[in-house]
C-alpha positions as CSV (number, residue, x, y, z in Angstrom):
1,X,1.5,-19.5,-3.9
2,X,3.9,-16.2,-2.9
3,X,5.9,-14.0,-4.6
4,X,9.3,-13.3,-3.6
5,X,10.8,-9.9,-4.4
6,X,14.3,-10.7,-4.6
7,X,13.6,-13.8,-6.9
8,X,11.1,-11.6,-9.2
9,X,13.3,-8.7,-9.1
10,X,16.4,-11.1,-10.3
11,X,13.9,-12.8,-13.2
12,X,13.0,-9.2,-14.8
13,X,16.5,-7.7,-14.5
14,X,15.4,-5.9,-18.0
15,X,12.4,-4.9,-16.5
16,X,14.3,-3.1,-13.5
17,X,16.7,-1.7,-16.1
18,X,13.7,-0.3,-18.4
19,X,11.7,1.2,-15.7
20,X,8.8,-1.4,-16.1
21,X,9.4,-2.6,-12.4
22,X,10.2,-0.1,-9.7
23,X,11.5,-0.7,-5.6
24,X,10.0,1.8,-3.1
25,X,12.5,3.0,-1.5
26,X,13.0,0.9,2.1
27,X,11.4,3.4,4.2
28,X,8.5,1.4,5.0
29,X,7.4,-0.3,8.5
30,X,5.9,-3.6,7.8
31,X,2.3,-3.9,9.4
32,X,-0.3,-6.1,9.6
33,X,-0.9,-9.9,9.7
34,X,-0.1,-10.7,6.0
35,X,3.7,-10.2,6.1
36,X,3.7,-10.8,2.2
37,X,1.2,-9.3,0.2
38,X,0.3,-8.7,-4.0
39,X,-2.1,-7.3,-6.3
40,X,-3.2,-4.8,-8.2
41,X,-3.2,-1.1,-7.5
42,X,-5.7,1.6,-6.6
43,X,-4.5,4.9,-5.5
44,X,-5.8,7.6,-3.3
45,X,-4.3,10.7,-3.0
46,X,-4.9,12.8,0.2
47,X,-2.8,15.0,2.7
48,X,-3.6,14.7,6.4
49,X,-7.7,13.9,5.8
50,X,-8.8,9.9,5.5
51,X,-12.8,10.3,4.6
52,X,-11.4,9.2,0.8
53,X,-9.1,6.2,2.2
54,X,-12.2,4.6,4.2
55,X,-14.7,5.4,1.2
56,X,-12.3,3.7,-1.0
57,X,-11.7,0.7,1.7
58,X,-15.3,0.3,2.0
59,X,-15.6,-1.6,-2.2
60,X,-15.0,-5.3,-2.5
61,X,-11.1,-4.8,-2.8
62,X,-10.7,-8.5,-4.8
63,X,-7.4,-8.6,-3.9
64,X,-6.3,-5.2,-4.6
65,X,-3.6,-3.4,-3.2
66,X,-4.7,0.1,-1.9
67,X,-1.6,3.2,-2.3
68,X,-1.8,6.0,-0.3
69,X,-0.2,9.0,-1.2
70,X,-0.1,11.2,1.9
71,X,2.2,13.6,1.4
72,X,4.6,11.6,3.4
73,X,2.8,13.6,6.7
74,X,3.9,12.2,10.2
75,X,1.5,14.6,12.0
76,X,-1.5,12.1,12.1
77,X,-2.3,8.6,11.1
78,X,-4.4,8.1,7.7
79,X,-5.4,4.1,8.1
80,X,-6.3,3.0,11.6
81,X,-7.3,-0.4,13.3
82,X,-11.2,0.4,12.1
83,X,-10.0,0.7,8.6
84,X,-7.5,-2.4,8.0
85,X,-10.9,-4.3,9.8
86,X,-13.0,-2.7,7.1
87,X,-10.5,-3.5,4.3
88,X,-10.2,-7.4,5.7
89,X,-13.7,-7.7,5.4
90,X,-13.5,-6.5,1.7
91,X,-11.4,-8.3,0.9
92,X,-8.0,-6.1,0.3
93,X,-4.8,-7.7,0.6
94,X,-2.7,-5.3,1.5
95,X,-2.4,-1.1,1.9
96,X,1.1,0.7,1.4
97,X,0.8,4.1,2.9
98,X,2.8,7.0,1.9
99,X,2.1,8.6,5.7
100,X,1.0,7.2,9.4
101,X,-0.9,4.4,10.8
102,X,-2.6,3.9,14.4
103,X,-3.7,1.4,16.3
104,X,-0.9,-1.1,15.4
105,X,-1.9,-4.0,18.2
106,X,-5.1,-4.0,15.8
107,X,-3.6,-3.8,12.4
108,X,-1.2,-6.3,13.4
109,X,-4.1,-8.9,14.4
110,X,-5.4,-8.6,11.0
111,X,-5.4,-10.7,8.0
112,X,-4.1,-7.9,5.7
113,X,-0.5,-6.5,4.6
114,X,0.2,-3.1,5.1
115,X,3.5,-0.7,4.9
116,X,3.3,2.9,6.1
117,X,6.1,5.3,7.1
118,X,5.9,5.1,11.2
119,X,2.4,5.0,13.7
120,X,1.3,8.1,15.0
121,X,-1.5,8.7,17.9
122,X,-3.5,10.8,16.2
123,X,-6.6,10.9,14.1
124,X,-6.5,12.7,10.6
125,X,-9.3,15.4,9.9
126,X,-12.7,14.6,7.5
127,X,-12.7,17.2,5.0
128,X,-13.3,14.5,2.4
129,X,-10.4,15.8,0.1
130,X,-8.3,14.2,-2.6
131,X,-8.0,12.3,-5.3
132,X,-8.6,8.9,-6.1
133,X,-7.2,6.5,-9.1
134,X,-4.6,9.1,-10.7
135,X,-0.9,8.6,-10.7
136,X,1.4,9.1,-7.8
137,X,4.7,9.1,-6.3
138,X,5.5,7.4,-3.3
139,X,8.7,5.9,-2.4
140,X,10.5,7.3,-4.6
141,X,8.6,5.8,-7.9
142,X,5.8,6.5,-9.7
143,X,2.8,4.2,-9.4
144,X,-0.3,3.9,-11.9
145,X,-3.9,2.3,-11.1
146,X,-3.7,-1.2,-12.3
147,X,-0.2,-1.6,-12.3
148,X,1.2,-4.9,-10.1
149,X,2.4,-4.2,-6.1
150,X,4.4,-7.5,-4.7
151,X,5.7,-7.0,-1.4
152,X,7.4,-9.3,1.1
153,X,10.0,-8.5,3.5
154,X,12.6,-7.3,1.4
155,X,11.0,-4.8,0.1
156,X,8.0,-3.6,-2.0
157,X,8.1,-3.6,-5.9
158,X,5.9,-2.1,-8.7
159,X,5.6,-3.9,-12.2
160,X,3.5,-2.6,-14.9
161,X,2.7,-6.0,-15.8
162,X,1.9,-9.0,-13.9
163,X,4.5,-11.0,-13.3
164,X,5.2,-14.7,-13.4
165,X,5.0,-17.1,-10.2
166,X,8.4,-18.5,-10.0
């Protein structure tokens, strides 16, 4: 069964109004061979370094939406095709990063959703910095661990609640 953003977004009009469901803002590229995608949320927050994004990739996902909060940086790519492999394997469903991709002939052949800013050639460093599971903002919302991602071609929502099939 999908989820369709405008439909859920039209069913929790309150929800929109109180906050409790947020839209990213529609600066995202759609990736990846799961054009529809949801789940619940695990963060990372990095700038320019992707050692945490793979370590975080390489846990059973089950389903799980992975956030990347990279600054919004378009001087190297934080997931490549290596990693959306790794996080089909693991069973992910979809990653929504706040920064670069590469290898998008890869990424695209994948069973896995993912949303980033633009692609960009090069590899990000291995410090291993960041943070992982705390609050972020990307998009233009804040998004929470464990809160609800549903994204589809219109666009890509946040609820802090699960929300119904419809």
């Amino acid at each position: 069964m999908t989820y369709a953003t405008t439909d859920l977004c039209d069913a929790n009009d309150d929800h929109v109004r109180s906050g409790k469901l947020r839209i990213l803002s529609p600066t995202f590229k759609t990736y990846g061979g799961k054009r529809a995608f949801f789940g619940l949320i695990t963060t990372v927050k990095v700038f320019e370094d992707n050692v945490l994004v793979r370590a975080t990739l390489e846990e059973p996902g089950d389903g799980k939406v992975l956030f990347v909060d990279g600054g919004g940086s378009c001087q190297c790519a934080l997931v490549g095709g290596n990693l959306a492999v790794l996080a089909t394997k693991n069973g992910w469903t979809g990653i929504v990063v706040n920064g670069c991709i590469r290898d998008v002939d890869e990424i695209n052949s994948c069973e896995i959703g993912v949303r980033a800013i633009a692609a960009h050639p090069l590899k990000s460093t291995k410090r291993g910095q960041g943070e992982k599971n705390v609050p972020i903002h990307i998009g233009g919302v804040r998004v929470v661990p464990g809160e609800w991602c549903y994204a589809d071609s219109d666009g890509i929502i946040v609820s802090s609640n699960e929300l119904a099939r419809l």
